[in-house]
N, C-alpha and C positions, 0 to 999 in steps of 0.2 A: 267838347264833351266826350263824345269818342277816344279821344287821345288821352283825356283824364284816366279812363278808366280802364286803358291797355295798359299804362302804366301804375294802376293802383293791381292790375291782375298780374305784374311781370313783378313785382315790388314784393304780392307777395308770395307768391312761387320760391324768389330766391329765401326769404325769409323763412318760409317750409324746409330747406333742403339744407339749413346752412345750422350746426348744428349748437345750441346754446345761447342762439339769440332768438331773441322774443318768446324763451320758455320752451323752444322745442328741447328734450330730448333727445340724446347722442345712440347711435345705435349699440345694440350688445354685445352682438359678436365682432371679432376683429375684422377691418377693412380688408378688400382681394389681396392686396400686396400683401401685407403680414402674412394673409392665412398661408395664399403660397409660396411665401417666404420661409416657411414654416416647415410643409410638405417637400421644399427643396433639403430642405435641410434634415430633416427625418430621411428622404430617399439617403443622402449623402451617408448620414452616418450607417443605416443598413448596408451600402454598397463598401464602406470601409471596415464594417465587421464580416463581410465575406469575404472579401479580397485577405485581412489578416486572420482569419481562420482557416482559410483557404488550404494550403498547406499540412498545417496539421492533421484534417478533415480528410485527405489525402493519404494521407501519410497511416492514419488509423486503419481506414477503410482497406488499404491494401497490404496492411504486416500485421493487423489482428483479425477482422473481420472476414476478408479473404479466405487466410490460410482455414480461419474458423469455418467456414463454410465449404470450400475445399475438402478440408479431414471429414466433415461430418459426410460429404458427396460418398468419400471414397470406402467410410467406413461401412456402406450399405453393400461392401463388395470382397471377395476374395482377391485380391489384389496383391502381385510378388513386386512391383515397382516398376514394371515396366510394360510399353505399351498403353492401349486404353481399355479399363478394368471393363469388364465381359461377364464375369462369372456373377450375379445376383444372388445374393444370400440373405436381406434383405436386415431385420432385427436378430439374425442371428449371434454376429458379432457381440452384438451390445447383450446380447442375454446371456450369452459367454463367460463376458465379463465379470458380470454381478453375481456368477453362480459359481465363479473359481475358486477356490478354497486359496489360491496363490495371490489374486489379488485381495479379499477379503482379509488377507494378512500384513502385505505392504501397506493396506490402508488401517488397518490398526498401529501398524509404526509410523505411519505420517501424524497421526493423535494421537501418537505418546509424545513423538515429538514437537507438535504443536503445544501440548499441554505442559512440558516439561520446560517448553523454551521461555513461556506466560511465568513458571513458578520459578525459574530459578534467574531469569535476566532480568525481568522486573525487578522484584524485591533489590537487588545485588545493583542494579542500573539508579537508582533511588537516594540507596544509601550512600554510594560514590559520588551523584551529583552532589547530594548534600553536606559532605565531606568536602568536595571541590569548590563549592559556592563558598564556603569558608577562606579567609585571609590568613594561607599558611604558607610556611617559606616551600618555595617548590611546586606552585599549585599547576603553573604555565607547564613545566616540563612530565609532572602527574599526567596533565591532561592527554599530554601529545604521545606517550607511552600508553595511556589507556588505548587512543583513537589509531593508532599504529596498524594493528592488527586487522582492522577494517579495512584499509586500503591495499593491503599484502593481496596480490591477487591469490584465487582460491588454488588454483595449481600449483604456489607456491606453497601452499599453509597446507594440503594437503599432503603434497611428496616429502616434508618434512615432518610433519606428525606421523606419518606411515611408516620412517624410518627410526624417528624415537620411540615410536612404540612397539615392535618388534619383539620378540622373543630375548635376541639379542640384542637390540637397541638400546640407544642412552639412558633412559628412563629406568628400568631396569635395570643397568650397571651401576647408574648413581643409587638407586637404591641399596645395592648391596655395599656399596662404598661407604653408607652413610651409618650403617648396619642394621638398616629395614630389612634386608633379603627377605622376608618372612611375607611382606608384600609385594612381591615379584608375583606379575599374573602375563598370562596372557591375554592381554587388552584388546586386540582385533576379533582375535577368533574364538573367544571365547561366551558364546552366546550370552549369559547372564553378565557380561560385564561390556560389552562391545557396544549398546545402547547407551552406556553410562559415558563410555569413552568418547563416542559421538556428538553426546551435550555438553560434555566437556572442553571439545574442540569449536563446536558453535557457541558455546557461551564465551569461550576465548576471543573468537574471531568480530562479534556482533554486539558485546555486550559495551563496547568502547559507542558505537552508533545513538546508542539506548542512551547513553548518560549523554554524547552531544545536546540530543535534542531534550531531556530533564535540565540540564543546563541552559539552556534558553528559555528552557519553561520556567525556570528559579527566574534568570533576570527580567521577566514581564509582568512578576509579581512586587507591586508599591512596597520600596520599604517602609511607607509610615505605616503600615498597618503591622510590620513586626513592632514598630517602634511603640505600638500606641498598644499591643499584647502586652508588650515587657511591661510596661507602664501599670498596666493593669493589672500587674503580678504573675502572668503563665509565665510557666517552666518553658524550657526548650523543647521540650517534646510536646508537652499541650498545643505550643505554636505549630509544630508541624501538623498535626493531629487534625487540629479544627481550620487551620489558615493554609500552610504548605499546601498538603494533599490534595484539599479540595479544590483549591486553586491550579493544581498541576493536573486535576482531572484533565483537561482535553488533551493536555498535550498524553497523557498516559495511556487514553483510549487511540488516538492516533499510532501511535507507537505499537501498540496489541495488534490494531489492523493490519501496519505491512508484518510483524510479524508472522502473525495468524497464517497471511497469505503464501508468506515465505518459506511455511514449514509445509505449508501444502503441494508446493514447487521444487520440493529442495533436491535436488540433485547432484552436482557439480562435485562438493566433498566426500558423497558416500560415494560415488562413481570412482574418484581418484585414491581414496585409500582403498576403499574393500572390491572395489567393481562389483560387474553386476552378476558373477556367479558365487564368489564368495559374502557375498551382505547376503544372499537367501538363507545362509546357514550361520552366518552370526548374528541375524534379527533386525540390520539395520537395512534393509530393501523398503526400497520407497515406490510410489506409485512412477515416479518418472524413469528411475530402473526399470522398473515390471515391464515397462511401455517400449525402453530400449530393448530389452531382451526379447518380449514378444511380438516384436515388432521390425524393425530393421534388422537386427541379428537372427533371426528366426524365418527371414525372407516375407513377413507376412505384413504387408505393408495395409493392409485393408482393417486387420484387426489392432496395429501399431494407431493406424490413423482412431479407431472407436476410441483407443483409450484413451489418445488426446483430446477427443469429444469429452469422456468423461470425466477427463480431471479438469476442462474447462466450465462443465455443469455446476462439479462439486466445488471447486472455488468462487463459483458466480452464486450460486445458491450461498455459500457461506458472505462471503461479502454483503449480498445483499440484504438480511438477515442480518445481520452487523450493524449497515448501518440504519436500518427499520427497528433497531431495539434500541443501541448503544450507541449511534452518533448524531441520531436524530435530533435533540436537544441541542451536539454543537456545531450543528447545523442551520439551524433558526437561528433566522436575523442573518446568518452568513449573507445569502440574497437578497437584495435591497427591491423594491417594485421601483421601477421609473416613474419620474412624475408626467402625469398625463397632460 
């Protein structure tokens, strides 16, 4: 009897624990092995997204972040570059800055030039790609002439515009050769016209970049939806108008931002044709000029360092602001949420 009923109690114990028979029930969450199957496999991939960021995170931290933190150290001080800065001046610097009638200038020719590079490369970068998205004889060799100018390093593009545009310079002799003489100027040094000359030579050098990337924006747009426009009777411009543009939106806003940013930075051209004593007096000084001249040439390595604070401020407040208004839209959806 006894034995009957260890075995009807052991009978159904296993019967309890075994799952899908006799109506029991399977449990809901995943069995130990899975879960920490699971857990191994989440550590793993966190421990391979630090190892391959690893680097880069590296890399940031000590060639922006640094130096950033650095100039902001040293701009709290009179500082000629050498030794360890002593002299406390504290906000002084920086209230220097913003009350100098010399920077308050350079930073109105960084927003002409920002403003100037948005109206005259866009538009001009637009029309080109759309012209080249076309099947015309010569489109390959067009292209590679536009993109040219982009890759010319800038110490080249500048010691050559500085020599054509010259009083004496080529530009000027072809003119008179041609029998414009009448518009023979001086183009560097002549304030009301040296800005012009400036956007001239950036819309030359960048404007090739601009239509690259309009061009990859044309071939990501479905030709059935030109195909199914025509269909439906638009003209050639209706199709740009309502279909192109719209659709070229991201890539266009994109495009705006490294500009934007590029004119905020620009240096390298105006340093090599006018340098940094004569662009004060032809109107093309920029804030990254001001910063040379006031700064390392000037011995004043404390007030050099502020302004590199402050033209990292005003590019980061613009950026940011950029993309809180205008990229924000193509943005979303860029980031996908992991599944849980």
């Amino acid at each position: 009897m006894s034995n009957t009923l260890g075995t009807d109690a052991a009978s159904g114990r296993q019967s309890q624990g075994t799952p899908g028979v006799g109506g029991a029930a399977g449990p809901a969450s995943p069995t130990p092995p899975r879960a920490a199957a699971r857990r191994r496999g989440r550590a793993r991939m966190r421990l391979e997204i630090a190892v391959m960021s690893a680097p880069a995170i590296i890399m940031f931290l000590s060639f922006v972040i640094f130096p950033v933190a650095l100039a902001a150290y040293y701009g709290f001080y009179r500082w000629h570059g050498y030794g360890a800065p002593t002299d406390w001046v504290g906000l002084n610097n920086y209230k220097l800055i913003l009350t100098d009638p010399a920077f308050q200038q350079v930073l109105w020719h960084n927003g002409m030039i920002l403003v100037l590079s948005l109206v005259i490369q866009g538009p001009l970068a637009i029309v080109l790609a759309l012209l080249l998205n076309q099947k015309i004889r010569g489109r390959s060799i067009i292209r590679v002439l536009i993109f040219v100018p982009y890759i010319i390093s800038e110490v080249i593009v500048g010691t050559g515009w500085s020599l054509m545009l010259t009083s004496t310079g080529a530009v000027n002799d072809l003119l008179q050769h041609v029998g414009l003489g009448f518009l023979q100027a001086d183009w560097l040094s002549n304030p009301k016209l040296a800005i012009w000359t400036l956007m001239g030579i950036i819309s030359w050098k960048y404007v090739g970049f601009a239509v690259i990337l309009m061009l990859a924006g044309l071939q990501s747009i479905p030709e059935e939806l030109f195909e199914a426009a025509e269909i439906d009777g638009a003209s050639y411009w209706q199709i740009q108008r309502r279909i192109t543009l719209p659709l070229l939106g991201p890539t266009i806003r994109i495009w705006a931002f490294l500009s934007i940013i590029g004119s905020l930075q620009l240096f390298d051209l105006v340093y090599i044709i006018w340098g940094q004593y004569v662009s004060g007096t032809a109107g093309t000084s920029t804030m990254a000029i001001y910063m040379l001249a006031q700064g390392r040439n000037a011995g004043n390595y404390g007030y050099g360092s502020a302004i590199a604070v402050v033209m990292f401020l005003i590019s980061l407040i613009v950026a940011l602001i950029y993309q809180r208004f205008v990229l924000r839209r193509d943005l979303q959806g860029a980031v996908t949420e992991g599944a849980a």
